[in-house]
Wavefront OBJ file of the C-alpha trace (Angstrom):
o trace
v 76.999 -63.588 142.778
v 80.578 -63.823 141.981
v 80.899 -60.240 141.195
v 79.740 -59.147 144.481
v 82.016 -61.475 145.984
v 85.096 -60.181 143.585
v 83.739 -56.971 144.706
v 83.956 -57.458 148.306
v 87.459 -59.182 147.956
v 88.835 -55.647 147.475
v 87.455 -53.547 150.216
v 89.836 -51.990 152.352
v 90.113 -53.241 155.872
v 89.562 -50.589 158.204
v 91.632 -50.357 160.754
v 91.409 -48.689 164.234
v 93.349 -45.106 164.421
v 91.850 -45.037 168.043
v 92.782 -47.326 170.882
v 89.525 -45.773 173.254
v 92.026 -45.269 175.841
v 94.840 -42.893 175.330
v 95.994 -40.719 172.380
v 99.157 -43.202 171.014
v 99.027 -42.786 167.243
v 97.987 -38.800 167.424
v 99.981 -35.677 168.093
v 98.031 -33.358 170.597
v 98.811 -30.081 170.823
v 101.108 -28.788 173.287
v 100.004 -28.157 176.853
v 96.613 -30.715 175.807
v 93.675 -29.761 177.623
v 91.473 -30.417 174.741
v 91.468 -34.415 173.464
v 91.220 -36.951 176.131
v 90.606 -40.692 175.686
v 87.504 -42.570 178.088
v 85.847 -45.534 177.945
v 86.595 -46.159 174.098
v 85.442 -42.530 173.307
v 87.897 -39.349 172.205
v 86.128 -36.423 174.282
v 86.815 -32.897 172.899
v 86.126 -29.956 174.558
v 86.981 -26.384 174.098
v 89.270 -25.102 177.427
v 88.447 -21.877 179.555
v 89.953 -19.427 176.551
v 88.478 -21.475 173.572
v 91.765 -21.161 171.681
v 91.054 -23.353 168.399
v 93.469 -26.721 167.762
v 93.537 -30.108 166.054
v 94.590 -33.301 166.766
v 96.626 -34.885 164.317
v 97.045 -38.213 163.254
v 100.698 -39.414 163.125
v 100.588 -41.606 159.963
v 100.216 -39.763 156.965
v 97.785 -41.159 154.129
v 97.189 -40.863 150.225
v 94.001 -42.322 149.240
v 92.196 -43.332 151.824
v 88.732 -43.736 153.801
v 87.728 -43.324 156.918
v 84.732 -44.271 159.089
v 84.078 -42.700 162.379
v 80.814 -42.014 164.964
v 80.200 -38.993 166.786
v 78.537 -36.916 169.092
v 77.145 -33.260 169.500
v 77.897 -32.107 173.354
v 77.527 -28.764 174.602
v 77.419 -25.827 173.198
v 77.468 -25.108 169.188
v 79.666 -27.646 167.795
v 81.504 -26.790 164.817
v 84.347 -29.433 164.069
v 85.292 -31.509 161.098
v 88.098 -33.813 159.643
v 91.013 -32.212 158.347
v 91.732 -33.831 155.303
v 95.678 -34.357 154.843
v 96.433 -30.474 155.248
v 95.243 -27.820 158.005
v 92.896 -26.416 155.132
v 90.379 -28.742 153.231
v 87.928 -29.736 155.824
v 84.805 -31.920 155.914
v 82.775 -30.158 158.488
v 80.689 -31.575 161.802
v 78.546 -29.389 163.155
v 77.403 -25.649 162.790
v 79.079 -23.605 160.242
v 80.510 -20.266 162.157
v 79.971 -18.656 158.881
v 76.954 -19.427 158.083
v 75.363 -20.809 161.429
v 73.573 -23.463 159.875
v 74.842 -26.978 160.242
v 76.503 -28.237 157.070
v 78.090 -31.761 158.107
v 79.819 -34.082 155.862
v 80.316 -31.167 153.349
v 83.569 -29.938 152.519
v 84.677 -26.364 153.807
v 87.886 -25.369 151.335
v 89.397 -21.887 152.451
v 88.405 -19.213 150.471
v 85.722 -20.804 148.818
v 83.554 -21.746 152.130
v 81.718 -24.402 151.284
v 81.324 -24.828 147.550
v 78.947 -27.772 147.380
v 75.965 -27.234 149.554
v 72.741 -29.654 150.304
v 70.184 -29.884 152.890
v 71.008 -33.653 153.559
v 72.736 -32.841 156.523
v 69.266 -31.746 158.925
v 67.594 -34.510 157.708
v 69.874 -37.200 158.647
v 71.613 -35.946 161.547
v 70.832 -37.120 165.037
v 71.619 -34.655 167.734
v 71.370 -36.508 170.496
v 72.365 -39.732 169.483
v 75.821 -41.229 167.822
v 76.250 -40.578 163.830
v 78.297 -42.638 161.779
v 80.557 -40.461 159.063
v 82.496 -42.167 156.238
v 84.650 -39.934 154.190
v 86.384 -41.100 151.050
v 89.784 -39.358 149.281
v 91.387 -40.127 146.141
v 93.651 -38.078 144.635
v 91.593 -34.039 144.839
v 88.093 -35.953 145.438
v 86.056 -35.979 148.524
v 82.781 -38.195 148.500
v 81.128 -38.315 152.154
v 78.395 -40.717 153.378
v 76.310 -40.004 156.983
v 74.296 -42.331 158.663
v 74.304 -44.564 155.555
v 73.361 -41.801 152.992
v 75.460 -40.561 150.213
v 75.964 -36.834 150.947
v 78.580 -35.207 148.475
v 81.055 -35.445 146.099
v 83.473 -32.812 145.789
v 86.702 -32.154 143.712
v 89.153 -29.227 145.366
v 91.296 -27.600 144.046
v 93.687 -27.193 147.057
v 93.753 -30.844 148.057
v 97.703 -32.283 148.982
v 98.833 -34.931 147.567
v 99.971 -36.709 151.508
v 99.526 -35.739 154.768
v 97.706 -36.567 157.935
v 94.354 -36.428 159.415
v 92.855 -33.561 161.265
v 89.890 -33.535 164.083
v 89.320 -30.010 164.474
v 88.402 -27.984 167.683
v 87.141 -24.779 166.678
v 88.099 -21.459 168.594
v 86.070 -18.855 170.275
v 82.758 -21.037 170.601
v 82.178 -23.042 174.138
v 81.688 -26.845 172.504
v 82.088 -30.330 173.142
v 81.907 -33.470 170.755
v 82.876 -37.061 171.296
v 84.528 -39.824 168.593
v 84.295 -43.611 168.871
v 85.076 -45.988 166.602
v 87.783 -44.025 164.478
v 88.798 -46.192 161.833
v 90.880 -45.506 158.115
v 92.315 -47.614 155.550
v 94.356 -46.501 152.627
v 93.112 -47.175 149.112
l 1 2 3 4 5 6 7 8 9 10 11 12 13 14 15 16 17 18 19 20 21 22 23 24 25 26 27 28 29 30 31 32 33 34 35 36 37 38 39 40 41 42 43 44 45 46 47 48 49 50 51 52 53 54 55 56 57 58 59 60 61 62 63 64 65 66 67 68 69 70 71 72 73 74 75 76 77 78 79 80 81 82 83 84 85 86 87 88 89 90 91 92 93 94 95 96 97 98 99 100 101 102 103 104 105 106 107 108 109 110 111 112 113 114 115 116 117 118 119 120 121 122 123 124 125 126 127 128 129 130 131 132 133 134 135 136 137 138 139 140 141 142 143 144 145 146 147 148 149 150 151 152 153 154 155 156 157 158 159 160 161 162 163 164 165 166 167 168 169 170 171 172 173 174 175 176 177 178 179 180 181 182 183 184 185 186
């Protein structure tokens, strides 16, 4: 009993990186007609030319986790978390690539997705919220969804700092909403 306790002394608080009603905290990209903020939720939706973007958190982190929900909309939804770096990716949604849905693995450029399971159709609810929790130290990614251990993954192109990433992916009519966006660092 006093392990656990020890234990549980020394998990990160998560904080909120999401106020539910406006973007403070994240840099949208110019001319915004992709990330609004309503009723606690962070709606994304591609615009009339599905042009690609990201929204970027304005803290930078290390080590970190992060816990999240979210929620397929319209259309094929292919998003993810950027993880510190416009490149290294944990993926929500359908692969482009592949077109079969591979979230909470890790997409790495040039390598697609190195580490592949079939956890992801089993455990995802498409109609319904998911909760995501993605962990980072130093080049290791470990993933969780909807309570379930998904991956571990070690990259080879992971940063040492940077921010966080929700990606909008181009040339695909989508839409996906984010509540509860929360991170700590490690």
């Amino acid at each position: 009993m006093l392990a656990l306790a020890h234990a549980d002394h020394h998990a990160p608080e998560l904080k909120s990186i999401f106020n539910g009603k406006d973007l403070s905290g994240w840099k949208a990209p110019d001319n915004n007609i992709w990330y609004f903020a309503s009723d606690g939720v962070l709606k994304i939706k591609s615009g009339p030319n599905k042009k690609g973007s990201a929204l970027w958190t304005e803290k930078e982190y290390t080590d970190f986790v992060m816990e999240y929900e979210f929620k397929f909309g319209k259309g094929t939804v292919d998003s993810g978390i950027y993880v510190k770096n416009d490149k290294d990716q944990i993926q929500i949604g359908i692969s482009g690539s592949l077109k079969v849905d591979m979230t909470a693995l890790a997409y790495i450029p040039g390598k697609g997705y190195p580490f592949r399971n079939d956890l992801a159709v089993t455990l995802l609810k498409p109609n319904d919220w998911n909760h995501m929790k993605i962990e980072v130290k130093g080049n290791t990614y470990r993933t969780w969804l909807n309570g379930t251990y998904v991956m571990t993954y070690t990259s080879e192109t992971a940063v040492e700092k940077g921010p966080l990433g929700i990606q909008l992916h181009g040339n695909r009519e989508m839409a996906i909403d984010y509540r509860n966006l929360k991170a700590a660092d490690l």
